[in-house]
N, C-alpha and C positions, 0 to 999 in steps of 0.2 A: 906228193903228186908225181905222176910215172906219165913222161912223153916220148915221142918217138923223133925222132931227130932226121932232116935231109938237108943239104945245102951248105955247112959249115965245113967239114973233114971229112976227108972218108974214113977215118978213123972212126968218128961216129955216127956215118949214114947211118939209116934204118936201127941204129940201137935206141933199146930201151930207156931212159937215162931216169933217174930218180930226183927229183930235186925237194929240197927243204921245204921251201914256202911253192905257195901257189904261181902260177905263172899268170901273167895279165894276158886277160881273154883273146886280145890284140896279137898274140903272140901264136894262138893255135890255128887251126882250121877248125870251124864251128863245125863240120859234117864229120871229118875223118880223126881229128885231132893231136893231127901233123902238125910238128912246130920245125917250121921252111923258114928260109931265108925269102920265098918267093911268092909270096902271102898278098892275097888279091881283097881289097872291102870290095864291097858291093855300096850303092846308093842309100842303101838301108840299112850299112855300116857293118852289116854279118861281115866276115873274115874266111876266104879260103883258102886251100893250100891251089897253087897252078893245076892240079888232076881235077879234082873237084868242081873245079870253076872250068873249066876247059868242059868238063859232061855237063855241066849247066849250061854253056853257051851252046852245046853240039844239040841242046834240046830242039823240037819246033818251035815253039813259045816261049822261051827262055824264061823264067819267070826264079826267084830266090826262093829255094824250098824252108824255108825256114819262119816266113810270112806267113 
């Protein structure tokens, strides 16, 4: 599985990273599938990365695009 990494080092902001086993879903952003240190649930238990969630709240109606 290949994610993209923000929040830990800048050594490896924004890189690629490959990992073995799968990562636990808790771990990515369900929309973009950033794996942040700064990782938002929703009520409805989806997982954002902070950009993500941040243009869901800047909506009119805010609503979980994933419902």
């Amino acid at each position: 599985m290949e994610a993209t990494s923000t929040g830990f080092s800048s050594f490896l902001d924004w890189r690629a990273l490959t990992f073995l086993k799968p990562l636990p879903f808790t771990w990515t952003c369900n929309i973009c599938g950033l794996m942040s240190q700064a990782l938002m649930a929703t009520e409805c238990l989806h997982v954002f990365c902070s950009n993500c969630y941040q243009r869901l709240l800047d909506k009119e109606s805010p609503k979980c695009p994933l419902d």
